[in-house]
C-alpha positions, -999 to +999 in steps of 0.1 A: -731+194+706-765+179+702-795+197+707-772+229+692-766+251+659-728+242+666-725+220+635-748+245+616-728+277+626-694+259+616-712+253+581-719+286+580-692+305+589-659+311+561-629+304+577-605+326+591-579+336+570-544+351+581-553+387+577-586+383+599-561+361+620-536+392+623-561+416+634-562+395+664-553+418+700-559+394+728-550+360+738-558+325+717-555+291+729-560+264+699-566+228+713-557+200+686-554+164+687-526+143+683-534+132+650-559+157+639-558+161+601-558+204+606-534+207+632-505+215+612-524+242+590-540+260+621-505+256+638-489+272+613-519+299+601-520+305+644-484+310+646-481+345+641-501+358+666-485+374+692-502+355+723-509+323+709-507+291+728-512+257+715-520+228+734-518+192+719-542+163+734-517+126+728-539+098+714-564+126+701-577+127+665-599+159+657-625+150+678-612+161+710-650+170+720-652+140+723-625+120+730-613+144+758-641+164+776-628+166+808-590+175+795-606+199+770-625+218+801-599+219+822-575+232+800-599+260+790-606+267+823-572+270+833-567+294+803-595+317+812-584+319+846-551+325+834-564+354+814-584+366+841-555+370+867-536+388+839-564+414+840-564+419+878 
């Protein structure tokens, strides 16, 4: 995240709101800690997608950047290769 417009693209960015959400056609994985303070909200603004999956990191607060790199790879790794053996 350092040495990146990350935090200066989030800032500038509206959020998401359900109709953008519902116009949605392909597959979403949403990664939330434990105790993250938005998990409920995006759990429940996420939930009526039609692929949606949802993957909860124990112990986590909002900062699963940082507080689980390696899970947070993996599991998007696994997802994409999910998605990409879907295609073939």
């Amino acid at each position: 995240i350092n040495g990146t417009s990350l935090i200066a693209d989030l800032r500038a960015t509206p959020p998401l709101t359900r109709e953008d959400l519902e116009r949605v056609q392909v597959p979403v994985l949403a990664l939330y800690g434990e105790h993250s303070d938005l998990r409920e909200r995006g759990a429940a603004l996420l939930g009526g997608l039609a692929n949606f999956q949802i993957r909860i990191f124990e112990g986590c607060t909002h900062a699963i950047l940082w507080e689980a790199t390696s899970r947070l790879r993996e599991e998007m790794a696994l997802f994409l290769a999910e998605q990409m053996s879907e295609k073939s």
